[in-house]
N, C-alpha and C positions, 0 to 999 in steps of 0.2 A: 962315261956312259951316256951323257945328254947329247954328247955329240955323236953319237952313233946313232942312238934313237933318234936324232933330228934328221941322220943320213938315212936309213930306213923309211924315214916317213914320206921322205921327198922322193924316194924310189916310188913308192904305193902310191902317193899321189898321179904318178907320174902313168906309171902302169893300168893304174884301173880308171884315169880320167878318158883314154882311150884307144892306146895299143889292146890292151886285152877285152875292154869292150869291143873293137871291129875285130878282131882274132873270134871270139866265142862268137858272137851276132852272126857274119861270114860262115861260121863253119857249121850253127845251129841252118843257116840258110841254106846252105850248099847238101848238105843231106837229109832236110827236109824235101828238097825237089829230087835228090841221088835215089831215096827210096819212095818215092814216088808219096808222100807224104801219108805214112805210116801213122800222124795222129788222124785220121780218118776212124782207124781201128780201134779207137780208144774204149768202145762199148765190151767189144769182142774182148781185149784184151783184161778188165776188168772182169769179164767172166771168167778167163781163163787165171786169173788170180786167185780167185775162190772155189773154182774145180779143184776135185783130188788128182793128184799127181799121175799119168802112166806108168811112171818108173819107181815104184815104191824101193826106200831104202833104209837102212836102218841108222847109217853113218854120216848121209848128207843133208842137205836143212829143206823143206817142203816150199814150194814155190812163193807160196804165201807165207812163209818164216823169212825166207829170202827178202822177200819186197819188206814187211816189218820191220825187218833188222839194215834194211836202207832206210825206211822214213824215221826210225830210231836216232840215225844219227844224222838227219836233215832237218825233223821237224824241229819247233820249241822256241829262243828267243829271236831267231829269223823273221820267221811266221808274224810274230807278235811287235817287239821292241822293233824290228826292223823296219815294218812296214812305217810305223809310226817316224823314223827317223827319214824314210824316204821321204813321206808326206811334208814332213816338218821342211827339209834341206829342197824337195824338188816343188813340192806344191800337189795339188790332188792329181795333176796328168800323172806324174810317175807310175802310180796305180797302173795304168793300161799299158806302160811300159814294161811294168813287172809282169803283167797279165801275160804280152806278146813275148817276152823273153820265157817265160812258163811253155805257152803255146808251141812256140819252135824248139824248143830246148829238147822237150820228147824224143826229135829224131836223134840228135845228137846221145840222149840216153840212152835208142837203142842201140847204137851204132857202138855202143862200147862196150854194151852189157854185152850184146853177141859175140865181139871179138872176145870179152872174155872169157866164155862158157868154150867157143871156139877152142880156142889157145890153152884152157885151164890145163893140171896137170894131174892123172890120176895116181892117188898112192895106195901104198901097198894094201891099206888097211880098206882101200875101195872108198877114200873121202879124196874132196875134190878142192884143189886151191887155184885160185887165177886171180886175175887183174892184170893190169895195165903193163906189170913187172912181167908178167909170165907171156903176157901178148909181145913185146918186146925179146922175151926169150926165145920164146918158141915160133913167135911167127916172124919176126924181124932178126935172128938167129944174130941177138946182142945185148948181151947178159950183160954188162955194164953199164948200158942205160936202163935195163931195168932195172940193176942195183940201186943206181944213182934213185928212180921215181920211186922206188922202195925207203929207201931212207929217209924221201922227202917225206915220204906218207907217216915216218915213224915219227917224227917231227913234228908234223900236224896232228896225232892222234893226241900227242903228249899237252899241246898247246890248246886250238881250235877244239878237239876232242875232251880234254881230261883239265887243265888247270884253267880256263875260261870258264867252265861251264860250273865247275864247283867253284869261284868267283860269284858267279851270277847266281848261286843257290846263296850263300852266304850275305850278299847285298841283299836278294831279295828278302829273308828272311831276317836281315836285320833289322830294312827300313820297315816291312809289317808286323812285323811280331816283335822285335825286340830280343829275337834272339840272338845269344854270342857263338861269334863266326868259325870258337873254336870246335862248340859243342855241332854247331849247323857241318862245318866240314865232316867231324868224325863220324857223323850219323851217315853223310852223302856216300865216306868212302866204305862205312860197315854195309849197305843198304846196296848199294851198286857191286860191291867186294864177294858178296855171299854168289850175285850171277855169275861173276865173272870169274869166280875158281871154278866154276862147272861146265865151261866148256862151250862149245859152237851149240851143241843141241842144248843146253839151258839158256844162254843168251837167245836163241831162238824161239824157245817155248815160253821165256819172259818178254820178249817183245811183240808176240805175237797176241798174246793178251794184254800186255798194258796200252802200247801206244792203239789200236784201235780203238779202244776205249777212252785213252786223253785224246783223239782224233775226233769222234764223236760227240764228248763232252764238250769240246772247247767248243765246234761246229754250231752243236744245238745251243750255246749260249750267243752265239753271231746271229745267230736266224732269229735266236726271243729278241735280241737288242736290237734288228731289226725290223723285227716285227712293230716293235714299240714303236721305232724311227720310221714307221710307212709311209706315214706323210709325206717325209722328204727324201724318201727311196729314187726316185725315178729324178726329182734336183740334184741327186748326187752321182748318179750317172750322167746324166749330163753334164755339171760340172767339171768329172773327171774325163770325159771324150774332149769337151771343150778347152782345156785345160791341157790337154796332150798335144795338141798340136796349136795353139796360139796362148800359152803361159802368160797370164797375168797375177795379178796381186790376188789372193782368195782369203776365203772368211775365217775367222778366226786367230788372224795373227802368223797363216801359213806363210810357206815364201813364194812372194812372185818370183818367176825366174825365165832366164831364157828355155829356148824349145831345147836347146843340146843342153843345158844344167838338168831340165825337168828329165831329158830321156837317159843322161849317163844316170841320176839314181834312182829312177825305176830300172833301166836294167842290169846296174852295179846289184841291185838288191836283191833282182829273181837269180845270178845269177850266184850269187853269195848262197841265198835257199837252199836251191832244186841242187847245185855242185854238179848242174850239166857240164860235163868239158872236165871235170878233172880228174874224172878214171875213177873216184873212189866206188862208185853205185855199181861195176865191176867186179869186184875185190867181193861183196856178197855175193852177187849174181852165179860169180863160179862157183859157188856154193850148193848149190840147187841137185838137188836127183834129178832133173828133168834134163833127158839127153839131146833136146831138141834147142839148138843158139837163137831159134825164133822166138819158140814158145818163152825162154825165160825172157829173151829181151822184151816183146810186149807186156811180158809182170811186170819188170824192173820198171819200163815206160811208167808205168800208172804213179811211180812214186813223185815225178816231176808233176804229174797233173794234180796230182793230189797235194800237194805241198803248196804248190808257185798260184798252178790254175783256180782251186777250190778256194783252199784256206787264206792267203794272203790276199785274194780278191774280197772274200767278205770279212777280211780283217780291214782292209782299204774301205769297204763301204760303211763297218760301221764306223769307225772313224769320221770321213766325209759327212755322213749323214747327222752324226753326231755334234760338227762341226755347224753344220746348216741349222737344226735344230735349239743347241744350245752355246752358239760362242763363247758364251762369258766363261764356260767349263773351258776351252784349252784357253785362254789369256794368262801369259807369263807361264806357261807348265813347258820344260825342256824338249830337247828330240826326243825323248822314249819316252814324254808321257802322255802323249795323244790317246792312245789306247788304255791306259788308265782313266784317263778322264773320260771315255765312254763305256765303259764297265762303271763307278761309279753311279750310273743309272740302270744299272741289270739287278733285279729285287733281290732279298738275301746277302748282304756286304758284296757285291760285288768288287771291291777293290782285293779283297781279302783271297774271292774263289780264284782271278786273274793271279795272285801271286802263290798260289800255290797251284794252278796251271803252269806256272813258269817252271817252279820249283819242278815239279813232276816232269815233264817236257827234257828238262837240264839232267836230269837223270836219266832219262831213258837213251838222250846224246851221251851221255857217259859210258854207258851201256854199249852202244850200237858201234863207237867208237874206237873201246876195246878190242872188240874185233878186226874192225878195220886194222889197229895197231896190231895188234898180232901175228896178221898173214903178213905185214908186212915184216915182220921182225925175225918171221917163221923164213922167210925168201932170206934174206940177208944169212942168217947161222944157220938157214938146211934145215930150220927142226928142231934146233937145240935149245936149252934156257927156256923153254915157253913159260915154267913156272917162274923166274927171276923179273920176266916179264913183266906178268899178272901182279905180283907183287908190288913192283917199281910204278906200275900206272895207279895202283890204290894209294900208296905211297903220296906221290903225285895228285892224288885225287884232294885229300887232306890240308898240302902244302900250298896248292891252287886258292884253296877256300880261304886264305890268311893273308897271300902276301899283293901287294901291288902290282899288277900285269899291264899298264900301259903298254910296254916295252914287248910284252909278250903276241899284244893281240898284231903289233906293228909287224913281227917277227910272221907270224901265223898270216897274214895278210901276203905276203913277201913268198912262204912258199907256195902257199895253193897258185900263185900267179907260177910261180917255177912248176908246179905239175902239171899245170894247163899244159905245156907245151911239147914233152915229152908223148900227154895221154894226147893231144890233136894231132902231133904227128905223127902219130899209131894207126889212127882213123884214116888219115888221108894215107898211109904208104898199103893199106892190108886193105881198102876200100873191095876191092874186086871179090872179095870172098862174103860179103855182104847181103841178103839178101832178106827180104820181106815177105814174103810168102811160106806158111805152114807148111 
């Protein structure tokens, strides 16, 4: 087993130090100018997230369930621990890396939300399934690669989706609270278990109320730690411009680093995020009543700005600033706890509201996740077993929260690089059916 996970590691090393960084970077580039640079529309398209629907339905998810039940399983310790880890490994440039990998990423999100609202497949009962599998079905008329990005996805929901993320409830919960990892699992898989035996419209109507609310919570507690931090708001922009394109040594014990270390992890990081490029934001999107492959793609759009753009840029600032203001707080503290150490100064235990931000965040990925595993699993057996499914991933939910996942997360790394490439080359063969305009 060591010698596997060593051969794994050295794959991922290998893949995301820069074959799939220029693969996603290229292909975020290549259709940000193909549709003529669709994040222009970012305001419009944010209204049309929060409008009611033309297509009212009883069966399919509301435009804005849709987009929820994507930040559901994108937002949470990305956002947070991530940022912190980029900072730590790349130094404060990465920050504008992640920013610019956020920034272009959009086109690439719509470019696949649409093909799979495009391509989706209507069933009898009048609900709607697509993604990447179906876009491959039905528009590249090759049901075996889409089996194949089906399976991968079932894979990822299992790992990336369901036993990482109740891992990281479990740790977190250990190291703040003291509580045991067996009791912290069974509560994760009873608490997420209860959504997910009810179906696309309960994972919808629960996501749609939780994560905008841990969206705005987390938000408004970046802006009070910034607030605080104003003084050295505008030194930590600077820092991070300055920082991105001539990397040196930075305060607090960060890493100096070269220009290509600072930009592979800012944009290993937004791209890990936002999951521009690997079909899953898709897999909801087909989801949608809304008959129109534009309208949903600029909802879907908003979830990459909203993720990479908003929240990991002022999860970067308070950090930096945090950094400028009090060094001696990150000296000696690991990759993931920069952002702890700048919570530590947010009134009310801050260390405590952060890890039960996490905690809440890791749940609602568990949540959003299922789903994603679902459709995939629904493609694979036709429809059949959905229940053994459901089961299998609560299952899994529990087992996650106990056992040692090094091996896992190597695993889960390893395929989202094998989905990129199936869901890019979807994008570039069916490009001409494309368009950007309502």
């Amino acid at each position: 087993m060591p010698s596997v996970f060593v051969l794994i590691k050295s794959i991922n090393q290998f893949l995301w130090s820069g074959p799939l960084l220029f693969l996603l970077m290229g292909t975020h580039l290549y259709f940000t100018m193909k549709l003529h640079f669709p994040q222009k529309n970012i305001l419009k398209a944010i209204r049309l997230s929060l409008s009611p629907s033309e297509d009212g339905s009883q069966n399919n998810l509301s435009v804005f369930a849709t987009l929820s039940t994507t930040l559901a399983a994108t937002l949470g310790t990305g956002n947070i621990i991530g940022v912190s880890t980029a900072i730590a490994l790349g130094g404060p440039g990465a920050i504008f890396w992640c920013w610019v990998t956020g920034i272009l990423g959009m086109a690439t999100s719509y470019a696949e939300c649409f093909l799979g609202v495009r391509f989706r497949r209507r069933n009898s009962d009048g609900t709607y399934q697509g993604g990447p599998m179906y876009v491959w079905e039905n528009g590249l008329h090759n049901a075996s690669i889409g089996k194949f990005y089906a399976l991968l996805t079932l894979v990822a929901a299992f790992g990336v989706g369901c036993t990482t993320q109740s891992n990281s409830i479990t740790q977190t919960t250990s190291l703040s609270f003291g509580l045991n990892p067996h009791i912290a699992g069974f509560g994760a898989a009873i608490l997420a278990g209860l959504v997910i035996v009810g179906g696309v419209r309960s994972i919808g109507n629960v996501c749609m109320k939780l994560v905008p609310f841990l969206a705005i919570l987390y938000t408004g507690s970046c802006l009070l730690l910034l607030f605080m931090n104003r003084q050295a708001l505008l030194p930590a922009i600077q820092l991070i411009l300055t920082h991105a394109l001539s990397p040196r040594a930075a305060l607090g014990g960060a890493a100096g680093s070269s220009l290509m270390v600072t930009a592979r992890y800012g944009i290993a990081r937004g791209l890990f995020t936002n999951e521009a490029g690997i079909g899953t934001a898709a897999i909801a999107a087909a989801a949608s009543e809304a008959s129109d492959p534009a309208r949903q793609a600029y909802v879907s759009m908003t979830a990459v700005f909203w993720d990479t753009v908003v929240m990991c840029l002022l999860s970067g600032l308070v950090i930096v600033s945090n950094m400028i203001l009090h060094p001696d707080s990150v000296q000696g503290v690991n990759e993931a706890g920069l952002t702890e150490a700048a919570f530590t100064f947010l009134p009310l235990m801050g260390s405590a509201f952060l890890s039960l931000c996490l905690v809440a965040f890791a749940i609602t990925t568990l949540i959003g996740w299922s789903y994603l595993g679902e459709q995939a699993f629904c493609y694979v057996t036709k429809n059949k077993g959905i229940f053994c499914f459901k089961v299998a991933y609560i299952v899994m939910i529990y087992i996650g929260a106990v056992l040692p996942l090094n091996l896992v997360w190597e695993c889960t790394d390893l395929i989202n690089a094998l989905m990129i490439v199936p869901n890019v080359a979807a994008l570039f063969l069916l490009q001409k059916y494309l368009r950007y305009r309502l």
